[in-house]
C-alpha positions in Angstrom: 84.8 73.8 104.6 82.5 74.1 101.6 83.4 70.7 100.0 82.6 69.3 103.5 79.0 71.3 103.4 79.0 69.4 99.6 80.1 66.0 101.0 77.3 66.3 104.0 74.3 67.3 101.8 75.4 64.3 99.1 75.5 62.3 101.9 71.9 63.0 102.9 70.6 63.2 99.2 71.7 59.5 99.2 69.6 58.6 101.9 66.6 60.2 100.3 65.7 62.2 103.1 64.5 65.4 101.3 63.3 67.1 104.1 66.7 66.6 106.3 68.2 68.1 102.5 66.8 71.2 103.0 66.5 71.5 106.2 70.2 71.5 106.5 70.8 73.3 102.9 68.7 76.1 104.8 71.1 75.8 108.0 74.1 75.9 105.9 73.2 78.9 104.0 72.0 80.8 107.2 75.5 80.0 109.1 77.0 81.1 105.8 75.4 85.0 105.8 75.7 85.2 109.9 79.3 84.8 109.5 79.6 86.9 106.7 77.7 89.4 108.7 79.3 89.5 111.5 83.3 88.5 110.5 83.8 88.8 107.4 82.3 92.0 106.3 83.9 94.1 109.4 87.6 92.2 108.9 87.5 93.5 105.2 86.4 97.2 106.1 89.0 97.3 108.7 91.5 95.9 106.4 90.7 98.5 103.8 91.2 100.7 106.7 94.4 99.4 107.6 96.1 99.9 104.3 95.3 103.8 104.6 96.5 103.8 107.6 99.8 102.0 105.8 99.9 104.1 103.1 99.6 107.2 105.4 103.0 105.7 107.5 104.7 105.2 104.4 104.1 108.8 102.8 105.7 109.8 106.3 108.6 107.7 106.3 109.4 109.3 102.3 108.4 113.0 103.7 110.2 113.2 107.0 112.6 110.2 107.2 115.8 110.4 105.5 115.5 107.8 102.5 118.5 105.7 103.6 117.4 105.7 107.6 116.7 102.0 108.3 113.1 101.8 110.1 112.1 98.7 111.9 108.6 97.7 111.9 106.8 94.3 112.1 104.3 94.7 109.0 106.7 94.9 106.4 105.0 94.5 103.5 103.3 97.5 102.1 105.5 100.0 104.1 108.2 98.2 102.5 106.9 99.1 98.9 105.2 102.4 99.3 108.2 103.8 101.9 111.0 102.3 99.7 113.5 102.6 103.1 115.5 100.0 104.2 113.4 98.4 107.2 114.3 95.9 110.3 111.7 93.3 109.9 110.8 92.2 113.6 107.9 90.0 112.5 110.5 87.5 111.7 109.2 87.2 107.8 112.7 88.2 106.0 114.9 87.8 109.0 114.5 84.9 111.3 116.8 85.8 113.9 114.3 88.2 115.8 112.3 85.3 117.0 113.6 84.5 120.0 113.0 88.2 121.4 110.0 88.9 119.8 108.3 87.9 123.1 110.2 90.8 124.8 109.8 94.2 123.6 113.0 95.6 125.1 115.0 92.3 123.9 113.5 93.0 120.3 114.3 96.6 120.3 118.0 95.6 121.2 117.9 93.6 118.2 116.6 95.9 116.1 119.1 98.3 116.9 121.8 95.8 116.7 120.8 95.8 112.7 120.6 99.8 112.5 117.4 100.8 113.3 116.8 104.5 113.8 113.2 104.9 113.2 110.6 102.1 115.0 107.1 102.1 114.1 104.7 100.1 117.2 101.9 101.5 119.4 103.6 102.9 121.9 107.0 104.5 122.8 109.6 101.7 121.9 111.9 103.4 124.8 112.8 106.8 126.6 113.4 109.3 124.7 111.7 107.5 121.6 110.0 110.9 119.8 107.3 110.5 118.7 107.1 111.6 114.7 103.5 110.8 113.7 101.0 108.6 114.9 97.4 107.7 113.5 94.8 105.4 115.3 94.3 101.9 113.2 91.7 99.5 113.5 91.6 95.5 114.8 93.0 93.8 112.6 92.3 89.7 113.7 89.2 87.4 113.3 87.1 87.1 116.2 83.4 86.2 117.0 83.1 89.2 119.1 81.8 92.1 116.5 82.5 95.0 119.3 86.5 94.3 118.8 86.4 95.8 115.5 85.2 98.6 116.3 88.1 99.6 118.5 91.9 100.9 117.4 94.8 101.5 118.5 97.8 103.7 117.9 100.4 103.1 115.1 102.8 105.5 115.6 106.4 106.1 113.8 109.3 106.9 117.0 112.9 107.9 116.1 115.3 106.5 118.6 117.5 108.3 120.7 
């Protein structure tokens, strides 16, 4: 978008229209700091959020999990690093064969089973009988134009299947 903004204001420098120059210069910039106010600088905060959030699954998954327990989860990344446990990726990043379940929760939970999961990390029970081993409230995590939705969370909770 910003060598569009470029092209747009060359294009009207051409024409010599000065005051159409500005006057969209001063548009540009003012769309610029709106959506810096209102998207960009809540997605970062809740993203630094997040990853504490993250970190504080993966200190649990060390502490109380055993270390060879396979744990499926669909955020693999930093848990991944910081847990150092095996994990059942059901985003579909590292193992593509979830995909076709990942529309059904039940269907994915089979699946993740199916590859040895013991341990499931998701908002709410995964199953009966799921217990519940820790859980900690995280915030929205998408871009949206609608600044109320990061201010709400939800649940990320570690279960350990029956």
């Amino acid at each position: 978008m910003p060598n569009m903004s470029i092209a747009v204001l060359w294009l009207i420098a051409e024409a010599r229209r000065s005051r159409l120059l500005i006057a969209a210069a001063a548009t540009m910039v003012l769309t610029g700091f709106i959506v810096t106010w209102a998207i960009v600088v809540p997605h970062i905060t809740n993203k630094q959020r997040y990853i504490r959030v993250l970190s504080a699954v993966s200190d649990v998954l060390r502490d109380r999990i055993p270390e060879r327990a396979p744990v499926a989860v669909f955020a693999i990344g930093q848990i991944a690093f910081e847990s150092q446990h095996p994990l059942v990726d059901i985003g579909g990043i590292t193992d593509k064969s979830v995909i076709p379940y990942m529309g059904n929760p039940a269907a994915t939970l089979r699946w993740a089973k199916a590859r040895g999961a013991r341990y499931y990390i998701t908002s709410e029970a995964p199953e009966p009988g799921a217990v519940r081993i820790f859980t900690m409230n995280a915030p929205f995590l998408g871009w949206t134009f609608r600044r109320s939705d990061y201010l709400t969370e939800q649940p990320v909770s570690v279960y350990a299947l029956p």
